[in-house]
FIFIMI-546517 format. One record per residue (C-alpha): residue number from 1; y, x, z. Coordinates in Angstrom, 3 decimals, always signed. Each point is the difference from the previous one (the first is absolute). Layout:
// FIFIMI-546517
+-----+----------+----------+----------+
| num |       py |       px |       pz |
+-----+----------+----------+----------+
| NUM |        Y |        X |        Z |
...
+-----+----------+----------+----------+
END
This chain:
// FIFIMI-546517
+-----+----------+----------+----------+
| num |       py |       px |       pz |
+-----+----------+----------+----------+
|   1 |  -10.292 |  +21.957 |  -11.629 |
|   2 |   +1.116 |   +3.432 |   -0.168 |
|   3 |   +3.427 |   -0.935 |   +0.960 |
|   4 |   +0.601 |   -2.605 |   -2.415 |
|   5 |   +0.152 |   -4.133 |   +1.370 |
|   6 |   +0.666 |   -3.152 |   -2.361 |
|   7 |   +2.541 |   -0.572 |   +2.353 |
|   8 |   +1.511 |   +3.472 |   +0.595 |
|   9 |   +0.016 |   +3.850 |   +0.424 |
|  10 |   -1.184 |   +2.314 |   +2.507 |
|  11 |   +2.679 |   +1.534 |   +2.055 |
|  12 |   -0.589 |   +3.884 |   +0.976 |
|  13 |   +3.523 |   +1.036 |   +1.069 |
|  14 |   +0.055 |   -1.621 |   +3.828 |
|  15 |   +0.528 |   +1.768 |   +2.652 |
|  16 |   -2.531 |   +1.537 |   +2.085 |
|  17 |   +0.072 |   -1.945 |   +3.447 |
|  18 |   +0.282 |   -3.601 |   -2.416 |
|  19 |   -2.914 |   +0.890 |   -2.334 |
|  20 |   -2.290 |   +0.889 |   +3.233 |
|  21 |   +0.516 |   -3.307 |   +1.229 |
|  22 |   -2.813 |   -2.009 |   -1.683 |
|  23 |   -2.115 |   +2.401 |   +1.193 |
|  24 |   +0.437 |   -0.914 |   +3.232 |
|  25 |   +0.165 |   -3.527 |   -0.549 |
|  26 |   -1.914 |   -1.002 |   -2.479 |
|  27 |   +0.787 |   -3.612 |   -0.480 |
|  28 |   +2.963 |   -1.948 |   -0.349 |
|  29 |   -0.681 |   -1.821 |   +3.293 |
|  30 |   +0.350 |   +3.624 |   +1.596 |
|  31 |   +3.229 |   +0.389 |   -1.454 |
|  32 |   +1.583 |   -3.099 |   +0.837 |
|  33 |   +3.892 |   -0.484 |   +1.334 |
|  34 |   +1.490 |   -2.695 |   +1.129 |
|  35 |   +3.417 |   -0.947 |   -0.724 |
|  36 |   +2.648 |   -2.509 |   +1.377 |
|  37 |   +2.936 |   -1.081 |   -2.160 |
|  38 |   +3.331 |   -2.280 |   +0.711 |
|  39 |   +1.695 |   -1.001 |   -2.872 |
|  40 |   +2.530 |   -1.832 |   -0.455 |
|  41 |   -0.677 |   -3.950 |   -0.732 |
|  42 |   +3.586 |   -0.888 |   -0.272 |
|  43 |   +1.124 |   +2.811 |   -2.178 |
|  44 |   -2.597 |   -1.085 |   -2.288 |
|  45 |   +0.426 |   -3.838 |   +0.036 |
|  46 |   +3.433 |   +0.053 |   -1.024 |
|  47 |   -0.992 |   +2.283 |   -3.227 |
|  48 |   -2.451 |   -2.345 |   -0.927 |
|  49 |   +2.657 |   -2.537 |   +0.276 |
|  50 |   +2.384 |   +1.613 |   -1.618 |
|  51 |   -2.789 |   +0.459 |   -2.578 |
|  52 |   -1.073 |   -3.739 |   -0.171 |
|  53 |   +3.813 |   -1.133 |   -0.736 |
|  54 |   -0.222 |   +2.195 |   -2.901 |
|  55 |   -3.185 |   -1.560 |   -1.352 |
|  56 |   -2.127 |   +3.067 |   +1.415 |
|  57 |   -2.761 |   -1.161 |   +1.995 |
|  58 |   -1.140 |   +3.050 |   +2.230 |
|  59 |   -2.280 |   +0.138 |   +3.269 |
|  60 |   -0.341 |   +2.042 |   +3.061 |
|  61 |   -3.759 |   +0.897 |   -1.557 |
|  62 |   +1.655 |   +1.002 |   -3.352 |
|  63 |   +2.477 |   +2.283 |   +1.943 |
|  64 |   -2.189 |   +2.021 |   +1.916 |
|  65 |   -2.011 |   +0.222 |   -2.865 |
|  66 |   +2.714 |   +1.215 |   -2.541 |
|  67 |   +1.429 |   +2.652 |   +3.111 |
|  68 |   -3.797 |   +1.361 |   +0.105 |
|  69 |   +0.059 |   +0.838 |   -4.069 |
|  70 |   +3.485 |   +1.449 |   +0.475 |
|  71 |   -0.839 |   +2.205 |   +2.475 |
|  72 |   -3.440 |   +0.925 |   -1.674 |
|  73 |   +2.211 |   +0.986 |   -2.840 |
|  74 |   +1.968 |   +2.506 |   +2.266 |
|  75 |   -3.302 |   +1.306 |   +2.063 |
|  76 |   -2.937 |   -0.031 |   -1.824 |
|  77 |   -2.063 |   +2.104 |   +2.497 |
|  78 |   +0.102 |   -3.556 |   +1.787 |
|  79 |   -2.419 |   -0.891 |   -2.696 |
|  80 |   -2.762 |   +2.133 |   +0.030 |
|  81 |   -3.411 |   -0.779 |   +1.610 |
|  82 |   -2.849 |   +2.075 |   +1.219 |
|  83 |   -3.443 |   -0.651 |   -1.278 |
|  84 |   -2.755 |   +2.848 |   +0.877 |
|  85 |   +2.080 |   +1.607 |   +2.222 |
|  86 |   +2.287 |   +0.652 |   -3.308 |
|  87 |   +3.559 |   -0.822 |   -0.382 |
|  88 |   +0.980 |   -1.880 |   -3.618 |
|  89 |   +3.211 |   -1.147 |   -0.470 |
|  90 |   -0.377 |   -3.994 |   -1.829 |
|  91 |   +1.345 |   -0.186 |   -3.880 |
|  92 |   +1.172 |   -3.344 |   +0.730 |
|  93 |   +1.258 |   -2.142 |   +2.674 |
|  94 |   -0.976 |   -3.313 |   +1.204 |
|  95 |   +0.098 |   -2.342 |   +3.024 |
|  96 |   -2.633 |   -2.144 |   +0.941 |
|  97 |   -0.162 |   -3.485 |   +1.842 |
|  98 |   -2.182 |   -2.748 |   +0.517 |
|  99 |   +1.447 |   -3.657 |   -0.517 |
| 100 |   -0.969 |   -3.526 |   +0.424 |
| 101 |   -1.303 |   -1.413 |   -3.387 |
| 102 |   +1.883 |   -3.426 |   +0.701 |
| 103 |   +3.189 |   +0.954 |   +1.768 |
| 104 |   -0.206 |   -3.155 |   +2.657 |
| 105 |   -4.319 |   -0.379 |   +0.422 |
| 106 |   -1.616 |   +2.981 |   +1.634 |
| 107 |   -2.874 |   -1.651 |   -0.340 |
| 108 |   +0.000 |   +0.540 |   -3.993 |
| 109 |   -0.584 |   +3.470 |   +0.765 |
| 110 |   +1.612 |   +3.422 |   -0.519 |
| 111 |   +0.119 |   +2.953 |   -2.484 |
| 112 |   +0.950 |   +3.566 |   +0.109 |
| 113 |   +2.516 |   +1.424 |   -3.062 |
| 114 |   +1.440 |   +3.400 |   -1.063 |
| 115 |   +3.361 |   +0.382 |   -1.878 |
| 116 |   +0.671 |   +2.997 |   -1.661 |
| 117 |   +3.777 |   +1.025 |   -0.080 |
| 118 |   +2.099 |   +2.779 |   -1.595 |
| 119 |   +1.945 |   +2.370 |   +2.137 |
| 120 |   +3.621 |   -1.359 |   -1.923 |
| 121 |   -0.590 |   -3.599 |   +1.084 |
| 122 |   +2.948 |   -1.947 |   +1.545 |
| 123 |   -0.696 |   -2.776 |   +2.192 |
| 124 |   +0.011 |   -2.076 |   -2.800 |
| 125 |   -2.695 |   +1.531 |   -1.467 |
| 126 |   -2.257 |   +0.124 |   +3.048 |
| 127 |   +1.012 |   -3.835 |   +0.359 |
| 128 |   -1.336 |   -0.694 |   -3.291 |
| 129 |   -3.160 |   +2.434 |   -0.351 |
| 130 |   -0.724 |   -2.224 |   +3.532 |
| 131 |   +0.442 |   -3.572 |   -1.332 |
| 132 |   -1.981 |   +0.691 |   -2.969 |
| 133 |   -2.734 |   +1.432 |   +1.687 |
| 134 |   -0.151 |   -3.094 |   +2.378 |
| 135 |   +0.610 |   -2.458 |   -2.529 |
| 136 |   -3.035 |   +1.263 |   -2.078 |
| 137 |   -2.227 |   -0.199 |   +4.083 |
| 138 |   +1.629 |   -2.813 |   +1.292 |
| 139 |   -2.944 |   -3.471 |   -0.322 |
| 140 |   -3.460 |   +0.127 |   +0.813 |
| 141 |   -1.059 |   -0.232 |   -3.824 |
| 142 |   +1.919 |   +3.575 |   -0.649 |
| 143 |   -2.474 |   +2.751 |   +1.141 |
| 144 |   +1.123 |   +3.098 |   -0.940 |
| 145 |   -2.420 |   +3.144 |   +0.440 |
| 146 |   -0.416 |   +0.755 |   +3.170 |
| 147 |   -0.680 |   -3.884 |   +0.413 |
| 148 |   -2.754 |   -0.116 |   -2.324 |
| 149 |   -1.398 |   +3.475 |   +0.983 |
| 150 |   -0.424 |   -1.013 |   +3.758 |
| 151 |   -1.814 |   -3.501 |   -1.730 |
| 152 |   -2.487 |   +2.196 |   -1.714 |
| 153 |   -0.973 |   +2.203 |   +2.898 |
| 154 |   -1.365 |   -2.685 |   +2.205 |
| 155 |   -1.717 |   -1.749 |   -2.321 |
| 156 |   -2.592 |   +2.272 |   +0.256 |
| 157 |   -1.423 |   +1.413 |   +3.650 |
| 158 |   +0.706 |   +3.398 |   +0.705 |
| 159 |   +2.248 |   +0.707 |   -3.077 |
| 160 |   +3.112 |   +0.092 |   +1.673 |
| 161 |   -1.145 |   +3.050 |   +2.593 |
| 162 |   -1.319 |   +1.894 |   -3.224 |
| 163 |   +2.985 |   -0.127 |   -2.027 |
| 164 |   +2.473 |   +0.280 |   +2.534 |
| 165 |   -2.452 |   +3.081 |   +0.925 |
| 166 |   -0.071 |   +1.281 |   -3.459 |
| 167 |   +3.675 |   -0.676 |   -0.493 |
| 168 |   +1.083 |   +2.212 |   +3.486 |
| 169 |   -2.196 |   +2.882 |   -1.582 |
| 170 |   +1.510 |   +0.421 |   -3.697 |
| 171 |   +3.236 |   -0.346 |   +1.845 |
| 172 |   -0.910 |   +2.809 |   +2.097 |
| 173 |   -0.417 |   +2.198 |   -3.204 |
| 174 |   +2.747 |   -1.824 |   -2.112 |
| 175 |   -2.304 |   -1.477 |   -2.260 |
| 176 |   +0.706 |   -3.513 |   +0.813 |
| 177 |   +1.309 |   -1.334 |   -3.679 |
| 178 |   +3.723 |   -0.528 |   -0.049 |
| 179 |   -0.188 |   -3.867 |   -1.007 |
| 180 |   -1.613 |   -0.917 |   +3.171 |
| 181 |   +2.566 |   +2.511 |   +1.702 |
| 182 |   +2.375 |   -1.785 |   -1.385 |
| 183 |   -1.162 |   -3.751 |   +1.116 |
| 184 |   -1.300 |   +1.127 |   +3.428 |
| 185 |   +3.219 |   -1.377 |   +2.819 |
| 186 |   -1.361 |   +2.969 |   +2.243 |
| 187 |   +1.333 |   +3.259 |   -2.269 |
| 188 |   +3.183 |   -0.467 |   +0.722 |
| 189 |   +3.400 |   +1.421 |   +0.883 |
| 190 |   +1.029 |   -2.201 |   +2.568 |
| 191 |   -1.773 |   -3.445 |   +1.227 |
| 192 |   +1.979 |   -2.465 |   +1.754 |
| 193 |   -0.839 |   -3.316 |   +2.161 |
| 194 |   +2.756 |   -2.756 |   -0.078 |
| 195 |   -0.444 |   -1.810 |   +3.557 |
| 196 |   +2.724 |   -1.702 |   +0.404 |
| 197 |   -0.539 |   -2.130 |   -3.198 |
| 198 |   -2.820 |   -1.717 |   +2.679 |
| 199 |   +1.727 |   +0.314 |   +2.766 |
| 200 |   -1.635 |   +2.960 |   +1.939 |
| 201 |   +1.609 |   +3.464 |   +1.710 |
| 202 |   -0.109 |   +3.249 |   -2.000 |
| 203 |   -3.078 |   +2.018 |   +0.505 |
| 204 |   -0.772 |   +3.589 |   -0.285 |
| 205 |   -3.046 |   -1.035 |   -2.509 |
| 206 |   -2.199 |   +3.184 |   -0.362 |
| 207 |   -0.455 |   +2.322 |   -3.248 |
| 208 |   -3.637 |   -0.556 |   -1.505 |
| 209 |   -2.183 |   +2.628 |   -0.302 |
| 210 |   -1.338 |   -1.276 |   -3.445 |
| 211 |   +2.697 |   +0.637 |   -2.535 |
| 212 |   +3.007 |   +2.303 |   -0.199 |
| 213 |   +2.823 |   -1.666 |   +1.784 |
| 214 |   +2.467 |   +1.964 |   +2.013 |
| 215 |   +2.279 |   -2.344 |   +1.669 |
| 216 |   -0.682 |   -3.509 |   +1.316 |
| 217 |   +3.080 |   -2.656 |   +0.623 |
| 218 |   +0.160 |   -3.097 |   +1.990 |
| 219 |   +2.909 |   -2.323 |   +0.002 |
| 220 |   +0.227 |   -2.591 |   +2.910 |
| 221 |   +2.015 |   -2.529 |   +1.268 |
| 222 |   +3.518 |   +0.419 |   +0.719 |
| 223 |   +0.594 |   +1.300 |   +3.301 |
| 224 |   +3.691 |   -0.948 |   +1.983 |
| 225 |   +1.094 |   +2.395 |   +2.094 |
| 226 |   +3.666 |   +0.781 |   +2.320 |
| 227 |   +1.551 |   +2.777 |   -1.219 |
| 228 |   +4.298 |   +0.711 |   +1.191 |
| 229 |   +2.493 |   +0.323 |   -3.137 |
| 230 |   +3.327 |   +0.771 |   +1.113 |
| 231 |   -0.838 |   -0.700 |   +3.640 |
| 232 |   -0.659 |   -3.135 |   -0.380 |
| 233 |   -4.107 |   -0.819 |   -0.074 |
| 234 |   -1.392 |   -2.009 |   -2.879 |
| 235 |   -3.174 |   -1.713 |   -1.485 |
| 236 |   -1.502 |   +2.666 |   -2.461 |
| 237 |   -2.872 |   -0.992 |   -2.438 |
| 238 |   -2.025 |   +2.957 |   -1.312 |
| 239 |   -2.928 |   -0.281 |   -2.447 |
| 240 |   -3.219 |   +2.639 |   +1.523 |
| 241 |   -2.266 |   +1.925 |   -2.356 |
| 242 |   -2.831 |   +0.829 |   +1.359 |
| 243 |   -0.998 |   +3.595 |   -2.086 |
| 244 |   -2.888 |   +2.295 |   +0.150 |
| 245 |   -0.581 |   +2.928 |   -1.651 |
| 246 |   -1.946 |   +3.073 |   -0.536 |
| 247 |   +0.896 |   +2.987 |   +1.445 |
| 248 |   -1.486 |   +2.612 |   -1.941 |
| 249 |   +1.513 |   -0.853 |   -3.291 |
| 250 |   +3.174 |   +1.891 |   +0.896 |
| 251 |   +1.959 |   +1.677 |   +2.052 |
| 252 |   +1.783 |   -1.888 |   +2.786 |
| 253 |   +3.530 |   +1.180 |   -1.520 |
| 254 |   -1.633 |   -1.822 |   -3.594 |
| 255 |   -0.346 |   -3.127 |   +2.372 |
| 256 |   +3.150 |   +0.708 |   +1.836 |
| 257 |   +1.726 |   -0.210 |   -3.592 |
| 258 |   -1.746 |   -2.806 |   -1.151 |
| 259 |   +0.710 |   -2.193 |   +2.652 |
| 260 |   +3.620 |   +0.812 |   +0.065 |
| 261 |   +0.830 |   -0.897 |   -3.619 |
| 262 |   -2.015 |   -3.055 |   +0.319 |
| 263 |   +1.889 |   -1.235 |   +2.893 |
| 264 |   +3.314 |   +0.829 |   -1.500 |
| 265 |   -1.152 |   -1.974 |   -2.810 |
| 266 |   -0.726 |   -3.141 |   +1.747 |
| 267 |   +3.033 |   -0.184 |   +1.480 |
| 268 |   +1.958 |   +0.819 |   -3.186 |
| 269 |   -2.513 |   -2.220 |   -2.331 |
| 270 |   +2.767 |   -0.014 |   -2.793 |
| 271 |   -0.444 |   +3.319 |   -0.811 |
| 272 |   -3.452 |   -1.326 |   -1.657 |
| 273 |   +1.639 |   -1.936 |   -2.138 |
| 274 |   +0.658 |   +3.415 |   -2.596 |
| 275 |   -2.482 |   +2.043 |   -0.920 |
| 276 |   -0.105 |   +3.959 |   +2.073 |
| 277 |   +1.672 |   +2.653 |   -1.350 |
| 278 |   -3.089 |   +1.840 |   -0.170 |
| 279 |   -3.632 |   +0.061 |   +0.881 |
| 280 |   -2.467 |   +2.546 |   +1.434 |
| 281 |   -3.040 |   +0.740 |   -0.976 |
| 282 |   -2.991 |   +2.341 |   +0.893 |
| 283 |   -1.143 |   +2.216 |   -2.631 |
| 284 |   -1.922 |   -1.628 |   -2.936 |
| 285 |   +0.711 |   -3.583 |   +2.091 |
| 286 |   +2.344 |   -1.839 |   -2.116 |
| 287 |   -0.662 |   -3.305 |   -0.256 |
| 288 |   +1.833 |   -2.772 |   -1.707 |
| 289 |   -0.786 |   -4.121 |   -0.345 |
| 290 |   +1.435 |   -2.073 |   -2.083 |
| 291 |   +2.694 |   -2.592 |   +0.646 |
| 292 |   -1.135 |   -3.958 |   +0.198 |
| 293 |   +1.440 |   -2.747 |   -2.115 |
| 294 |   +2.381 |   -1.226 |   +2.567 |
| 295 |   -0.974 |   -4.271 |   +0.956 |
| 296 |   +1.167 |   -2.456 |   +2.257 |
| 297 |   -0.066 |   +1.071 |   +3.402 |
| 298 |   -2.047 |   -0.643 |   +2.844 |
| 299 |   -1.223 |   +0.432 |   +3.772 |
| 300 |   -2.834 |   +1.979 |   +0.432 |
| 301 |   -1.388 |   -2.164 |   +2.381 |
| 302 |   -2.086 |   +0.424 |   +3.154 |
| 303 |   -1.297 |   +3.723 |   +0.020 |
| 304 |   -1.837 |   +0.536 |   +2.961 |
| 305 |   -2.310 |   +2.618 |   +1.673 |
| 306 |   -3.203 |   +1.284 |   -1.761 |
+-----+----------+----------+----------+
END
């Protein structure tokens, strides 16, 4: 309220045409863009085996994922969200995704998580903020929050459409408490579906209208495709991200930007491996998380769409 969010700041300083826009479309499903992106599977395979002979175990996921924080770190108008037709710009960032809770029976179920990562995290950092979070969801006897909140709403009829009712309107007015801001998968910087863990195409998944998200990301299966390299034409295997994403958070140079860095990123993923030079922040925004005790490595399993 008032300008003031658990889970950020009010942002006044946009220009004119940008700040009209929720104005003219109110909801995030008004404002969404969709987004096709190549990259390179190869390129990426051989750093993650490169990685792997060094006793590094990195995935595709984990890459994307770590190129997304970098990036945030150098645009951070790519992390703002608009709630009321106001423009905040997030004190934190996080990715969402919803996994399998035993990695090789769907029919155990699924859960949604939320990892919260600092802007000066390698890929090694990303890797392990990732397994631990998993680790600590992965079984059907390890519910974390959201698990045991979505239990409790439908034991009783009619709950669920009165909190998730009640829920939408002190987010409306920023008086939702930061604790369940914190837990909820939907207020988020990024969310991201993993399809080709189970074998399906990338999708252009949409942006959900409860919650704060900006951008939306679907990985899908790897796609093989001709392309000619020194006249002579070859087998080329590229790895396509589905992405939505919300045009009224920024300016289309902002997204231009964004994109850009990320892209040069994930085809130069060893840059992740040091922390940036520097990080950007919007005023009274600066955020900072922890490191994790570093453990044994792992997968993170099948992620797939929500």
């Amino acid at each position: 309220m008032f300008g003031f969010r658990p889970d950020g700041r009010r942002v006044k300083d946009i220009d004119p045409v940008v700040r009209i826009t929720p104005y003219l479309m109110p909801m995030r499903c008004d404002a969404q863009v969709f987004l096709q992106h190549k990259a390179d599977y190869e390129l990426m395979a051989r750093y993650i085996a490169k990685k792997g002979a060094e006793g590094e175990k990195i995935t595709f996921m984990q890459i994307i994922i770590a190129a997304f924080v970098r990036t945030i770190s150098q645009h951070p108008e790519i992390n703002r969200y608009i709630i009321n037709k106001q423009f905040f710009s997030r004190n934190c960032c996080t990715v969402s995704f919803t996994m399998l809770k035993e990695q090789q029976n769907p029919d155990a179920g699924e859960t949604a998580v939320k990892i919260k990562f600092d802007p000066t995290d390698t890929i090694f950092d990303v890797r392990d903020r990732m397994n631990a979070v998993i680790e600590a969801s992965r079984g059907v006897e390890n519910q974390n929050f959201v698990d045991k909140l979505v239990k409790l709403l439908f034991a009783v009829p009619g709950l669920p459409t009165a909190i998730v009712g009640l829920v939408r309107l002190l987010d409306r007015y920023g008086l939702c408490p930061g604790a369940l801001l914190d837990e909820l998968p939907f207020h988020t910087s990024m969310y991201i579906t993993n399809n080709a863990s189970i074998g399906l195409h990338h999708v252009n998944h949409h942006i959900y209208n409860f919650g704060s998200t900006s951008l939306f990301f679907g990985m899908g299966t790897v796609e093989r495709v001709t392309v000619m390299e020194k006249g002579a034409a070859r087998m080329k295997r590229l790895l396509p991200i589905g992405i939505t994403a919300d045009e009224r958070v920024c300016s289309g140079a902002h997204y231009a930007q964004f994109f850009s860095t990320m892209n040069h990123l994930l085809n130069h993923p060893e840059e992740l491996e040091v922390p940036p030079e520097s990080v950007r922040y919007d005023p009274r925004c600066e955020y900072h998380v922890p490191k994790v005790e570093k453990k044994e490595t792992m997968t993170e399993g099948e992620v797939k769409t929500a």
